[in-house]
MARMAR-624437 format. One line per 3 residues: their letters; for each residue y, z, x of N, C-alpha, C, CB. Coordinates in nm, 2 decimals. Each point is the difference from the previous one (the first is absolute). Glycine has a CB too. Layout:
BEGIN
A) Y:Z:X:Y:Z:X:Y:Z:X:Y:Z:X; ...
% end
This chain:
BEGIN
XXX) 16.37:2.28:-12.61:0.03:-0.12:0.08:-0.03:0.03:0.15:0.17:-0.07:-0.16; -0.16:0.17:0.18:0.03:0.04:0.14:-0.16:0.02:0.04:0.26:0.12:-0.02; -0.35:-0.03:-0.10:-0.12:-0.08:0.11:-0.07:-0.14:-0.01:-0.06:0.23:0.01
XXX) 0.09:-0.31:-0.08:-0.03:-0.15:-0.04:0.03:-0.04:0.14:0.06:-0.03:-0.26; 0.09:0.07:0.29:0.03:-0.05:0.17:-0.06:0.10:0.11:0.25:-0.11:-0.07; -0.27:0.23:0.03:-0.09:0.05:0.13:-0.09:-0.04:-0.01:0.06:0.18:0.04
XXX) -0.19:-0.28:-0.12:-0.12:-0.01:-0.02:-0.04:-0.16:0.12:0.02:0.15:-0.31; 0.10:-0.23:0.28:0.06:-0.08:0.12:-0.04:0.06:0.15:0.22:-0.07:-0.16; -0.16:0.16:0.18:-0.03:0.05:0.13:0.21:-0.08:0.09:-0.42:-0.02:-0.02
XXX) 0.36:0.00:0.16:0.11:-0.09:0.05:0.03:-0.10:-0.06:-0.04:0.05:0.16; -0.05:-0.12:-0.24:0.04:-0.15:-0.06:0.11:0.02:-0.13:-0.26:-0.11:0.06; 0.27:0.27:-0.10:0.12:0.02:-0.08:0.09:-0.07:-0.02:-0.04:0.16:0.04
XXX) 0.09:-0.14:0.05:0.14:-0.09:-0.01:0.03:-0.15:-0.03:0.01:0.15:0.14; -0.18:-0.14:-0.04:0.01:-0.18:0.00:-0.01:-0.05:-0.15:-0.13:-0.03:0.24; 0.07:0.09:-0.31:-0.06:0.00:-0.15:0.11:0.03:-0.10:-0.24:0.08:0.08
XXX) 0.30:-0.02:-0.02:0.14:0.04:-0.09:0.10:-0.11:0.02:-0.03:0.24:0.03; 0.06:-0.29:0.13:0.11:-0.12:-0.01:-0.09:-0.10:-0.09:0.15:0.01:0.26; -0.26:-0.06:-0.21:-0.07:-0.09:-0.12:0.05:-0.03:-0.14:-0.16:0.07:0.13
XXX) 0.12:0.07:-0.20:0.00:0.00:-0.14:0.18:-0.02:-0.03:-0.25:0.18:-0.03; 0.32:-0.08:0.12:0.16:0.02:-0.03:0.03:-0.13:0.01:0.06:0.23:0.08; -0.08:-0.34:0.01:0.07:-0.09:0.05:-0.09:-0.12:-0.13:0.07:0.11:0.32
XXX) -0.16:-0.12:-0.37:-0.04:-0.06:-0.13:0.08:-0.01:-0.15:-0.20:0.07:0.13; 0.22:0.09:-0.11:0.08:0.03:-0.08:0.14:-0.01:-0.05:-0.16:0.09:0.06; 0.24:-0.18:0.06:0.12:0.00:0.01:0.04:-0.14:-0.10:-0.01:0.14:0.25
XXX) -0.08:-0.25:-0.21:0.00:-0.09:-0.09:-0.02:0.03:-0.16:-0.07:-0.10:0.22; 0.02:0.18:-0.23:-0.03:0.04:-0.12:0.10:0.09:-0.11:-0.22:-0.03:0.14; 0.32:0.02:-0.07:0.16:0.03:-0.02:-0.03:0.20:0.00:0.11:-0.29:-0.21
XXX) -0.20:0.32:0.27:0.03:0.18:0.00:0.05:0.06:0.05:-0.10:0.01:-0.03; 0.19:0.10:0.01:0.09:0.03:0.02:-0.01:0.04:0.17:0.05:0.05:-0.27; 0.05:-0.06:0.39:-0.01:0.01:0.11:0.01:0.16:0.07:0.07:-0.26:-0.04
XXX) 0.05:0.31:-0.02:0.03:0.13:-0.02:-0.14:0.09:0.01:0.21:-0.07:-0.15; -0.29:0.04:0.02:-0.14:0.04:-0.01:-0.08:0.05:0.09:0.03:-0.12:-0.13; -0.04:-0.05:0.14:-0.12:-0.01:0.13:0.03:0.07:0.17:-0.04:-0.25:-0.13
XXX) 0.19:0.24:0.14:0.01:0.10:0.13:0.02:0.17:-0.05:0.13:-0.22:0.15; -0.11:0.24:-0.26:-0.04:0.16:-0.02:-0.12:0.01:-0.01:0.17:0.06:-0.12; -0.28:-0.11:0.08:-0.13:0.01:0.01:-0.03:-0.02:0.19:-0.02:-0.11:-0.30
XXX) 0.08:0.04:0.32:-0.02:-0.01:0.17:0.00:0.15:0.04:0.15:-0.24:0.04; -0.02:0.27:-0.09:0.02:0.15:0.08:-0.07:0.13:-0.07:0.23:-0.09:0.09; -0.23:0.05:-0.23:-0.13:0.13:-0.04:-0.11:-0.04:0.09:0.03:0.04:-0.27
XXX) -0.10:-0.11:0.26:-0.12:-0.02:0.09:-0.02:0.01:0.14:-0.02:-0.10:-0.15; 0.13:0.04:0.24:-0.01:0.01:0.12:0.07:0.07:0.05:-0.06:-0.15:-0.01; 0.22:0.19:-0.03:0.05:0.11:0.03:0.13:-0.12:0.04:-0.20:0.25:0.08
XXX) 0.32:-0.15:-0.03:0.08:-0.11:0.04:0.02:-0.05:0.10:0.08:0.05:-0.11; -0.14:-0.03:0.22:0.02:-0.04:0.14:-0.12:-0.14:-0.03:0.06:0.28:0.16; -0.19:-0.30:-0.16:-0.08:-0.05:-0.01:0.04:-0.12:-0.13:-0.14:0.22:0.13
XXX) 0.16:-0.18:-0.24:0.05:-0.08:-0.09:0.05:-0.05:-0.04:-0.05:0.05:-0.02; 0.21:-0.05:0.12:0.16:-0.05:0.02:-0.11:-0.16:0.06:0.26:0.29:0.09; -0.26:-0.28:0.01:-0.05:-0.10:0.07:-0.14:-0.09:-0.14:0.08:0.18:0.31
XXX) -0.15:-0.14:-0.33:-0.07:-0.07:-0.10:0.06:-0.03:-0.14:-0.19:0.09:0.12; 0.30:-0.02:-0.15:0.03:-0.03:-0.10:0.14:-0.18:0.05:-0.09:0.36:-0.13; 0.13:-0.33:0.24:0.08:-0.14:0.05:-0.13:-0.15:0.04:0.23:0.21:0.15
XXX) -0.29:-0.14:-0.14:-0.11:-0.10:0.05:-0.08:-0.09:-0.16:-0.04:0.21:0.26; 0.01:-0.10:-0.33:-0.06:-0.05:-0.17:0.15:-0.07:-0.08:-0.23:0.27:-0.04; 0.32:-0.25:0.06:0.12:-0.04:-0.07:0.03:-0.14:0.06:0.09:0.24:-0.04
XXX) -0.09:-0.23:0.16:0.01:-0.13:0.10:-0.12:-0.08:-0.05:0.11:0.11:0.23; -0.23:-0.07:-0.20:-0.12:-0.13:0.00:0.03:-0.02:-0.20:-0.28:0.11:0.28; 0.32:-0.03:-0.34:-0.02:-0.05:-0.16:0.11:-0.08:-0.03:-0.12:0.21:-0.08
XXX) 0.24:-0.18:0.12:0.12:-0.05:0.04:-0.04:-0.16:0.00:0.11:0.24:0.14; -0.18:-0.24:0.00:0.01:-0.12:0.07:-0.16:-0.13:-0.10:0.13:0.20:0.29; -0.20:-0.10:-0.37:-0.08:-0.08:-0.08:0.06:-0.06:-0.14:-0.18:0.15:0.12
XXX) 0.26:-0.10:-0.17:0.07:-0.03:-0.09:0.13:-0.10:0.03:-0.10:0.23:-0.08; 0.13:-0.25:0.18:0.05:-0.08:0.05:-0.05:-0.13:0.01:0.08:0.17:0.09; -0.20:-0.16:-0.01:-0.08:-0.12:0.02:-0.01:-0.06:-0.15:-0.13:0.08:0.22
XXX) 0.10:0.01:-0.30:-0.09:-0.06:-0.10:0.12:-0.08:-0.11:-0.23:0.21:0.02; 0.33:-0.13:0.03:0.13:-0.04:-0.09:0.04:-0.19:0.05:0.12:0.33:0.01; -0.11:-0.34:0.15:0.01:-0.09:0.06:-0.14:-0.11:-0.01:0.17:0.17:0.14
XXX) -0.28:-0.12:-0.17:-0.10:-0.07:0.01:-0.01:-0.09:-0.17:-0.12:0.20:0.21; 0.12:-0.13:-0.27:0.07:-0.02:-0.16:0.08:-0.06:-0.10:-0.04:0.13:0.08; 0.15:-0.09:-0.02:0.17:-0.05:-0.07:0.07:-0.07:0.11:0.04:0.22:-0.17
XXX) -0.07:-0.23:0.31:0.13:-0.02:0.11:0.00:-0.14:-0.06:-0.02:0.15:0.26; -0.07:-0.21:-0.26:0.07:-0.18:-0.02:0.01:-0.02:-0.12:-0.11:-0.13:0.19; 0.08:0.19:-0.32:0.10:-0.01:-0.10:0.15:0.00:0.02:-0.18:0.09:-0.09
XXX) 0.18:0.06:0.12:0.15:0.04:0.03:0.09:-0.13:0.04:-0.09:0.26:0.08; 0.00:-0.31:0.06:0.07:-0.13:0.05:0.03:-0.08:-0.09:-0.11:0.01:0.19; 0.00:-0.06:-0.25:-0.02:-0.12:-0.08:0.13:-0.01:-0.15:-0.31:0.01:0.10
XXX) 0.34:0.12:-0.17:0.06:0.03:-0.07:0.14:0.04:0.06:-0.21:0.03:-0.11; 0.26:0.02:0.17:0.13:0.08:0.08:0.11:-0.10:-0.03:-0.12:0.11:0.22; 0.27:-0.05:-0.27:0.10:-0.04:-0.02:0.08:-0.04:0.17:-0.01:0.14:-0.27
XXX) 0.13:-0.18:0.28:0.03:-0.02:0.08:0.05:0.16:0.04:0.02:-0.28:-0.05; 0.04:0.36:-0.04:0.05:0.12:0.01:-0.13:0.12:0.05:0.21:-0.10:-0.19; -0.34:0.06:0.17:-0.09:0.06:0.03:-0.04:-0.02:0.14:-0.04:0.00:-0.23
XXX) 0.03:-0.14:0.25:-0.01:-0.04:0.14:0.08:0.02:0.10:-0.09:-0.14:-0.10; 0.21:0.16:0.09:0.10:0.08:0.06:-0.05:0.15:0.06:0.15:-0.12:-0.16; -0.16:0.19:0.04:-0.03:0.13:-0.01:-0.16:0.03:0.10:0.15:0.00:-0.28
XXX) -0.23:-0.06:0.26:-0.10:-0.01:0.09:0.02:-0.01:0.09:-0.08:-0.05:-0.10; 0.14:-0.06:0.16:0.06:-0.03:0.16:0.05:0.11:0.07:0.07:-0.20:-0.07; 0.03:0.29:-0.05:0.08:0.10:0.06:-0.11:0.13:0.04:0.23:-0.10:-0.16
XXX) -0.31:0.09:0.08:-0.09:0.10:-0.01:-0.12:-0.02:0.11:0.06:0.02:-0.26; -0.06:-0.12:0.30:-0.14:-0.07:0.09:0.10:0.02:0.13:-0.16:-0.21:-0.18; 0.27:0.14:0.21:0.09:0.08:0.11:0.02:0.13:0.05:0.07:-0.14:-0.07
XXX) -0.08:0.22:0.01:0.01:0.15:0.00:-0.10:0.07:-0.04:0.19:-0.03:-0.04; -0.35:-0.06:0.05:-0.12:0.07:-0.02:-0.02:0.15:-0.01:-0.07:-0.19:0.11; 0.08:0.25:0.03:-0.01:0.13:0.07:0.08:0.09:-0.13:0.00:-0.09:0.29
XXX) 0.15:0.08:-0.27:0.11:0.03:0.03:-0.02:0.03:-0.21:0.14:-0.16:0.32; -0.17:0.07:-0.37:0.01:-0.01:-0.17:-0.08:0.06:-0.01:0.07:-0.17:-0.08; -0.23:0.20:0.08:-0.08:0.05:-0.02:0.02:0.18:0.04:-0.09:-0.26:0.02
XXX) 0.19:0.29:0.10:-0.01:0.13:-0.02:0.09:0.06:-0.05:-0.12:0.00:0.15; 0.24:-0.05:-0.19:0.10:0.01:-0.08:-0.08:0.04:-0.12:0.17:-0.15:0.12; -0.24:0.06:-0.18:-0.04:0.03:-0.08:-0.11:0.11:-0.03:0.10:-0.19:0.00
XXX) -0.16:0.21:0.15:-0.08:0.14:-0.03:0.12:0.11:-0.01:-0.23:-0.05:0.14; 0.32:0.04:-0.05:0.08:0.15:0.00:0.10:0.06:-0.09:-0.01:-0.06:0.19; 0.03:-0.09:-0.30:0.10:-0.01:-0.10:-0.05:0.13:-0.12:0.05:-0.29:0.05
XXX) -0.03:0.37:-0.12:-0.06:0.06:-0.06:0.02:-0.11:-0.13:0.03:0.25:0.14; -0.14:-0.22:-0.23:0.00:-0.03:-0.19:-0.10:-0.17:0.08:0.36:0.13:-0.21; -0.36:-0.19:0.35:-0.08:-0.16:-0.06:-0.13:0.06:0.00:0.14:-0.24:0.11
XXX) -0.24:0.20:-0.16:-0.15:0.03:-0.08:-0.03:-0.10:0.19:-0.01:-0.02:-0.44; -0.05:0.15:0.49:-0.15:-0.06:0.09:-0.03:-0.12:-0.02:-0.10:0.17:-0.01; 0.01:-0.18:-0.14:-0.06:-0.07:-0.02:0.01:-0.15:-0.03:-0.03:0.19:-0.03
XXX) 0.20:-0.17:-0.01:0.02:-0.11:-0.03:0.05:-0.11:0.14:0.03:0.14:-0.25; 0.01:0.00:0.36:0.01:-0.10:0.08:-0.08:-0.08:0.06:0.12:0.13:0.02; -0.25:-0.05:-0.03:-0.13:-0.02:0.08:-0.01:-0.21:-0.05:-0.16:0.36:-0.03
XXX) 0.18:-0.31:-0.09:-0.07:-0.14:-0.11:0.13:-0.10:0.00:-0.17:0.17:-0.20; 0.30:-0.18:0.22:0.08:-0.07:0.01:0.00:-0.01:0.17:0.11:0.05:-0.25; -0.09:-0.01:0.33:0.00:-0.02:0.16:-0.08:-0.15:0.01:-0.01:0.29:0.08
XXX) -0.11:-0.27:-0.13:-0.13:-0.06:-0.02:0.05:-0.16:-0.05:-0.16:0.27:-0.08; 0.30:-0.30:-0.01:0.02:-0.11:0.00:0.12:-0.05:0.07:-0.14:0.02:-0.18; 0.19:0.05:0.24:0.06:-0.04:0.12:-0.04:-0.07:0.09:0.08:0.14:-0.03
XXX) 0.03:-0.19:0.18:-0.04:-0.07:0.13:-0.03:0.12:0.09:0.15:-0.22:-0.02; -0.14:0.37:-0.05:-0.04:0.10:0.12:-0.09:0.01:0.05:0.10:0.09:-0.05; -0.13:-0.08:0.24:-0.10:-0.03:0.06:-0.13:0.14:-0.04:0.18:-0.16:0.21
XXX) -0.28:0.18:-0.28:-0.11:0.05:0.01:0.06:0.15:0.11:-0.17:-0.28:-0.05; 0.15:0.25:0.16:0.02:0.13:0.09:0.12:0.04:0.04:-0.19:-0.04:0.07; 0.29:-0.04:-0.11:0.15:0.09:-0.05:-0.02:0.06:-0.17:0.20:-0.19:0.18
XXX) -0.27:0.12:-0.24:-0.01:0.09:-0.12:-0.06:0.16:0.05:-0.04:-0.23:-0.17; -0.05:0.19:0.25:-0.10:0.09:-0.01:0.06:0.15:0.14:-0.23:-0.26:-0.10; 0.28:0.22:0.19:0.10:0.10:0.10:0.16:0.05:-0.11:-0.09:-0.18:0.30
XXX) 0.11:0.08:-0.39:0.08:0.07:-0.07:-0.04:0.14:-0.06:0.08:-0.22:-0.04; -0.17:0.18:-0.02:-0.06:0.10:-0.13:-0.04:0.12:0.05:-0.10:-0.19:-0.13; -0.02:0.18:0.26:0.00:0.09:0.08:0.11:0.13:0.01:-0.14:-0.19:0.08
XXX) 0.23:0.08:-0.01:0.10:0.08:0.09:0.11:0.04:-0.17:-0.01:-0.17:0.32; 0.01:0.16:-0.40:0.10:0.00:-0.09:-0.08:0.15:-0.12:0.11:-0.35:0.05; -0.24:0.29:-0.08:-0.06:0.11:-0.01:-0.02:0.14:0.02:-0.02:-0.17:0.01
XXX) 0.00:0.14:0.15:-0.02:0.15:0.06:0.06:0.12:-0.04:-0.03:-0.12:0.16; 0.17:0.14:-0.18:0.09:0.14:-0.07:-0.08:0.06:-0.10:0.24:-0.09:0.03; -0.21:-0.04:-0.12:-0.07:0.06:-0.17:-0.16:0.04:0.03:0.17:-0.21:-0.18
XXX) -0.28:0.15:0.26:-0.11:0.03:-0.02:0.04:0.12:0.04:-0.15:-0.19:0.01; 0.17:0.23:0.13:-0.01:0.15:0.03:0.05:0.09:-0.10:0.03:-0.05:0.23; 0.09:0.01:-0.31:0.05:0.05:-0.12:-0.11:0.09:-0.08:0.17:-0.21:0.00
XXX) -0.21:0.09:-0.06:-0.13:0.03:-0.10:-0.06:0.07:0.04:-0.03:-0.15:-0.09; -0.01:0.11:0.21:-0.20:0.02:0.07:0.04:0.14:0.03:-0.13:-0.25:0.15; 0.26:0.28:-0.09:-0.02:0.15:-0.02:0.05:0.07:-0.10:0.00:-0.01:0.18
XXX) 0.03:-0.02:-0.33:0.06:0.03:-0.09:-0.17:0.02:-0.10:0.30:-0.15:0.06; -0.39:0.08:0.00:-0.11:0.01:-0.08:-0.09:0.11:0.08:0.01:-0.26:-0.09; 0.00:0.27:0.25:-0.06:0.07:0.05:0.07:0.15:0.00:-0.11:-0.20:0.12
XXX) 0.24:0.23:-0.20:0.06:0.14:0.02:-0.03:0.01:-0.15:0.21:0.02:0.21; -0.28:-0.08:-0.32:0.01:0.05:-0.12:-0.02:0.16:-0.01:-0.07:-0.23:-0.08; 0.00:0.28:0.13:-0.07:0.19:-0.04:0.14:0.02:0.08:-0.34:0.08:0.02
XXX) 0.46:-0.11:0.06:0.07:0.07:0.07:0.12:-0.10:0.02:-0.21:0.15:0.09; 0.27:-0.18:-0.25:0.12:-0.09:0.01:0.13:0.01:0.08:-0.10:-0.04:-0.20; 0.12:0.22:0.23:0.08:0.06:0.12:0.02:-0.02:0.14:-0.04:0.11:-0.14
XXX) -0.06:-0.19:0.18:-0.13:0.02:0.10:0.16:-0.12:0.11:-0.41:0.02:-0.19; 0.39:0.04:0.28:0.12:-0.13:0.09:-0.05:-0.11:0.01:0.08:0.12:0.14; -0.18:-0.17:-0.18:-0.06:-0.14:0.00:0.04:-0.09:-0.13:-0.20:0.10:0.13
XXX) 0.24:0.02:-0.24:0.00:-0.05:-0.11:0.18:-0.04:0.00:-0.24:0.16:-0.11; 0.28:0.00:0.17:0.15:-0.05:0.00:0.03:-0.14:0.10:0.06:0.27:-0.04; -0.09:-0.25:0.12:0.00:-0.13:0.09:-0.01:-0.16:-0.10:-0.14:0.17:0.21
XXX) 0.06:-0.16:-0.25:-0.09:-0.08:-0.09:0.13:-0.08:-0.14:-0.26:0.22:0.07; 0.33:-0.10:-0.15:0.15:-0.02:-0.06:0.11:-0.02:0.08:-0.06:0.12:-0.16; 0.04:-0.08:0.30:0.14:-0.02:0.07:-0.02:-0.16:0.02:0.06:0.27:0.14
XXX) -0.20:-0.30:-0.08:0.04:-0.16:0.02:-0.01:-0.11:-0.14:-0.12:0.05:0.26; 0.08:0.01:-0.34:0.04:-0.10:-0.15:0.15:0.00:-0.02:-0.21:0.06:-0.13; 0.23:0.07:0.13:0.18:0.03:-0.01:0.09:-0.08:0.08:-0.06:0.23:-0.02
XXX) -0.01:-0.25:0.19:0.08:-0.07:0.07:-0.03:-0.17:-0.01:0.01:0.23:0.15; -0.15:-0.26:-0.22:-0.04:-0.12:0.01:0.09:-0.09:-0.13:-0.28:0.09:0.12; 0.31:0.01:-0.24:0.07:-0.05:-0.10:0.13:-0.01:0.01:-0.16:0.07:-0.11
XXX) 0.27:0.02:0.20:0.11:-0.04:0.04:0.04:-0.15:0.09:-0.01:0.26:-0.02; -0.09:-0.24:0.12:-0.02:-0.08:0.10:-0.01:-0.16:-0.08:-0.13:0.21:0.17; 0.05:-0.22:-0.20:0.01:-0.09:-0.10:0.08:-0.05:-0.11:-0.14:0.06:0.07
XXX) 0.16:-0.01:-0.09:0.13:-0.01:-0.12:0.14:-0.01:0.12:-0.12:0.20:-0.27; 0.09:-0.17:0.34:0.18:-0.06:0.09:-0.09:-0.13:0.10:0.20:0.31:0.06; -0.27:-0.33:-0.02:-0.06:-0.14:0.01:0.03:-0.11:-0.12:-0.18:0.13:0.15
XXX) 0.11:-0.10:-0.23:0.02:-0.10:-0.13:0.15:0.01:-0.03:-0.25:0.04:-0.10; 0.31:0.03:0.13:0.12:0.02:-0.08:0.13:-0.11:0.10:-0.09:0.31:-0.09; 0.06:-0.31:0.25:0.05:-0.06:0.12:-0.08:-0.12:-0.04:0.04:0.20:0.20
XXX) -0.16:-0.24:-0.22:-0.01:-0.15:-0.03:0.07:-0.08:-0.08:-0.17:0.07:0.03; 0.20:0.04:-0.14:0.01:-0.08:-0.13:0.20:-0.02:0.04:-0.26:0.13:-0.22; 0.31:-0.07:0.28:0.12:0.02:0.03:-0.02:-0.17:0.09:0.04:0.35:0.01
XX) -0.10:-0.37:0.10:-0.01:-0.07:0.11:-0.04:-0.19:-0.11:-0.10:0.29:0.24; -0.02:-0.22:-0.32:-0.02:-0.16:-0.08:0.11:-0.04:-0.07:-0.23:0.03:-0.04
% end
């Protein structure tokens, strides 16, 4: 792989968010794609492209979800659903990164339900980013310390899953307390 992307030259990367960020719609695993970030680019270089290919795929699977199903959803929606939307379209930002930080909800599925919500496009899309970011560096250096899983990048790498899965789970836990 790695010279497929050195054969790129500088456009590496660019060629890598491309393909990664295609791929997201295509339900592949996300984890993946930013360990592949950091085998290839290392983790300094591939923390940042691996938030960036998660975001732009993130944000395509969204559209297409919205472009797709949103006015079904409308057209069909209970009154208890239409609620739930409201609540969810109110708290665009705020729901969306909850649900990145929550540990166990599926990426993916947020990507593709967000998509029939009232959430604005670029609060989805500053959510995801910003909600993102821990776990990519996670991986992207969890993929780039594979020959050296001791390596402080790697430990780093479990300390913030460690902290991203507590963290979460007493967020969701204070929500569910508060709903």
């Amino acid at each position: 792989m790695r010279g497929w992307v050195d054969g790129y030259g500088i456009a590496g990367p660019l060629v890598f968010i491309a393909v990664s960020a295609l791929l997201t719609p295509a339900l592949f695993p996300g984890p993946l794609l930013a360990g592949a970030s950091g085998l290839l680019f290392g983790t300094w270089l591939g923390t940042p492209i691996s938030i960036v290919s998660a975001t732009l795929g993130a944000t395509l699977a969204f559209a297409l979800s919205r472009w797709l199903a949103h006015d079904a959803v409308e057209d069909l929606q209970s009154a208890r659903v239409r609620a739930l939307r409201a609540f969810i379209g109110r708290r665009g930002f705020l729901s969306v990164l909850y649900a990145r930080i929550v540990p166990g909800v599926p990426y993916n599925l947020v990507n593709y339900a967000a998509g029939l919500t009232p959430i604005a496009l670029r609060s989805f899309a500053a959510a995801t980013a910003l909600g993102c970011a821990p776990r990519a560096f996670a991986y992207t250096a969890l993929g780039g310390s594979l020959d050296d899983i001791g390596s402080p990048e790697a430990i780093a790498a479990f300390a913030v899953l460690i902290v991203m899965a507590a963290a979460g789970l007493v967020v969701a836990r204070r929500d569910l307390r508060a709903g």
